[in-house]
N, C-alpha and C positions, 0 to 999 in steps of 0.2 A: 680754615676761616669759617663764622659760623656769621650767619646772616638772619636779621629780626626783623621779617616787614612788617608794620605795625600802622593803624589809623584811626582816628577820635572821629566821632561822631557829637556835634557840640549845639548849645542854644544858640550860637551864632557866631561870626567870623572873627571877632574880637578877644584874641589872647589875655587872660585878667581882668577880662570885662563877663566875656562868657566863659559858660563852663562846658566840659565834657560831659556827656550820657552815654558814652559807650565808647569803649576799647577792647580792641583787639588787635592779634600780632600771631605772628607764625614763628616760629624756628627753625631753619633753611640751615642743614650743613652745607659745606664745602660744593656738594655736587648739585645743591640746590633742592635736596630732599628733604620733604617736612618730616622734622622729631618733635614736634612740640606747638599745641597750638593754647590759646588763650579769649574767650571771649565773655564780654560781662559789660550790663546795666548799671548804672547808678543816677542817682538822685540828684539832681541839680540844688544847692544852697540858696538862690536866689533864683526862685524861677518868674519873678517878678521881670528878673533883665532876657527873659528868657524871647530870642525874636521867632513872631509866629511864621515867619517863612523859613527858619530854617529846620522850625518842628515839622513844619508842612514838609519839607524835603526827606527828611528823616522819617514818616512814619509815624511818628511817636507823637503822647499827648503828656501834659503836665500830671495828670490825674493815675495815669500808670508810672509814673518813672516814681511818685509822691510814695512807691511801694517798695522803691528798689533800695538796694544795701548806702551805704555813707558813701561818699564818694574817694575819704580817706581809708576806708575798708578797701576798695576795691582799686583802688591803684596803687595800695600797696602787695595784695597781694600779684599784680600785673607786674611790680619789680621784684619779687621774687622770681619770680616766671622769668624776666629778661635776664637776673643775674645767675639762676640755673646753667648757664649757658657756661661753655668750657674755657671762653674768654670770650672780650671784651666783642661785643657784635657789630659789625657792619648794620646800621641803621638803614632803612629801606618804604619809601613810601611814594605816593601818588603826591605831586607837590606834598614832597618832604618837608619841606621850611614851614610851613602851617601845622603841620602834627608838631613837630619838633618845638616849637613855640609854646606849645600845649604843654608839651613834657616838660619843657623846663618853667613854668608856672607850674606844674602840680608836684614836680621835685622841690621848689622854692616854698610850696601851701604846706607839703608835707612830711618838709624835712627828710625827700628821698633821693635816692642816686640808684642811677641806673648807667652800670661800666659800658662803653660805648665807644670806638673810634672815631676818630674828629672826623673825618668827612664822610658822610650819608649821600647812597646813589637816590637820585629823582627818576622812578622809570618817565616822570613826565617829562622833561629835561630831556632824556634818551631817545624818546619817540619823538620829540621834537626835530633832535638833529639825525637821527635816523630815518626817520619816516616823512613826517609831517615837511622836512625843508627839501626833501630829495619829491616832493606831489606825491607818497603813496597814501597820504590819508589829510582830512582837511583841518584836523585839528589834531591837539594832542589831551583830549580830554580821556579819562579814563575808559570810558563805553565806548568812546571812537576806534582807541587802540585796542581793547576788546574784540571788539567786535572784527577789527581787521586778522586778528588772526583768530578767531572765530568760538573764542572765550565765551561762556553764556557764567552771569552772577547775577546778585540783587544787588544792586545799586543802591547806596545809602545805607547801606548797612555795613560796620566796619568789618564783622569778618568778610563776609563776600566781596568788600572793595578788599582785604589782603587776600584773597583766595586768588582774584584776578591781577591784584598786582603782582605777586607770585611768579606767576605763571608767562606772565608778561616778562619778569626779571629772564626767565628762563628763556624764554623767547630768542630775547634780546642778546644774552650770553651766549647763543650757537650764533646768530647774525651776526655779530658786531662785537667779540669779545671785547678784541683792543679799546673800543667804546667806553665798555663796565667797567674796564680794567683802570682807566683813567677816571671814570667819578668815585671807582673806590680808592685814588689816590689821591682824590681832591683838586685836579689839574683837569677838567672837563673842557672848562671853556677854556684855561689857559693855554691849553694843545692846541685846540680848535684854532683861537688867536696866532699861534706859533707856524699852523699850519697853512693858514692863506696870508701870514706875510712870507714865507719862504718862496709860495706861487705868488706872490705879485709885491717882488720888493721894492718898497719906497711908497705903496700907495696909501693916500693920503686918508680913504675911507680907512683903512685896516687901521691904519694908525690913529687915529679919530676913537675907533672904538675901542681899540687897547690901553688911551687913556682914561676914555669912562668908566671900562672894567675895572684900572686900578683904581679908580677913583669910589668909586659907588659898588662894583663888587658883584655885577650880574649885567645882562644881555636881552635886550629886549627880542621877542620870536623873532621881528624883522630880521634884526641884524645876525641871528642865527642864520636864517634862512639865506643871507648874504654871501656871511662868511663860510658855509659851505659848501655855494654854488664858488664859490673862488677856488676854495680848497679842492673840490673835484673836478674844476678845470684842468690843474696843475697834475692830478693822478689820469684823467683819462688819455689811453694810449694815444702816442701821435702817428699820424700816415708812414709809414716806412715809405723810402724810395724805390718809386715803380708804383704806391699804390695811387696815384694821382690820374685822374684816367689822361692828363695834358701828357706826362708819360709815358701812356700805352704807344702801342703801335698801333697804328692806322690801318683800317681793315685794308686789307688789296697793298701793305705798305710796309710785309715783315720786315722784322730788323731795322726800320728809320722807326726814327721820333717824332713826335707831334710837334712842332713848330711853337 
């Protein structure tokens, strides 16, 4: 299995409205070792639509990028890069569906394909129902979960946001494989759903949200954070008999029972 964590750095949040200025991507075999990495500048076509708060975030000005290579220069050779790879990659990213958005507008601008398995893991998504639903961390922003395990990168810059996503992936793969193993099947939430109605059949919350899910197709944090206090109800061990202290023997009272 070969895995491509990859991130756009863009003039703004709007897919086909704005554009990217930087991509970058790693290449992760099987065991999650980098063989191949990829980072590169480009020039926005309209920097007119270009929002100054997200240049503010980024670092960047209009007047340096106005120097960098095409933007179809440089995402094309970025899918070389990706299809270098020995098959088709597991896609990998920090709120994956916003990069992914990107990619498929600048495959559609520039007549590119990049080989790729349908479902792509979100380490955000993962430290959601990992971390952030079980209280080990307050969010599931990139620098939060960073930081919880004690990652130091440049923020806002797409290689160092894939250096930490990376690393995070790896993280997450010793913790929680079963986890990985299900968003790289595509069945993330569906598990999740599967797994707190078997702990609480018939309830009407669970059922509530498994029709939204099919309906609309995602989960809002709440109701992650829900459905996996239900789910780990149902896994945590219950008292054996005798460990009840109503049970115990009563001091001064071997061998009777507690009334």
């Amino acid at each position: 299995m070969v895995y491509l964590v990859f991130d756009f750095e863009t003039t703004g949040l709007k897919p086909g409205h704005h554009e990217p200025i930087q991509v970058a991507a790693l290449r992760l075999d099987a065991d999650l070792k980098e063989v191949g990495a990829f980072d590169a500048l480009m020039r926005p076509l309209k920097p007119e639509l270009a929002s100054p708060e997200a240049l503010a975030v980024n670092g960047r000005n209009l007047a340096e990028l106005a120097a960098e290579p095409h933007p179809g220069e440089v995402l094309g050779r970025f899918a070389d890069f990706a299809r270098a790879a020995s098959e088709p990659a597991v896609m990998v990213g920090h709120n994956v569906g916003f990069d992914l958005e990107f990619l498929r507008h600048a495959e559609a601008a520039y007549d590119l394909s990049i080989p790729r398995r349908e479902a792509a893991v979100d380490t955000c998504e993962l430290a959601r129902i990992h971390l952030e639903s079980r209280g080990s961390i307050a969010n599931s922003r990139l620098g939060t979960v960073a930081g919880h395990y004690g990652i130091e990168f440049r923020a806002h810059d797409a290689l160092g946001d894939v250096r930490a996503t990376g690393q995070i992936l790896a993280r997450l793969m010793a913790e929680a494989p079963d986890l990985v193993q299900r968003a790289i099947a595509g069945t993330l939430f569906s598990a999740l759903l599967a797994d707190a109605a078997d702990a609480e059949p018939g309830s009407p919350f669970v059922a509530s949200v498994s029709a939204q899910f099919e309906q609309k197709g995602w989960l809002s944090p709440k109701q992650i954070a829900a459905l996996v206090r239900i789910a780990d109800r149902a896994k945590a061990p219950r008292p054996s008999p005798g460990s009840d202290d109503r049970r115990h023997p009563l001091p001064g009272r071997v061998g009777r029972k507690a009334p």
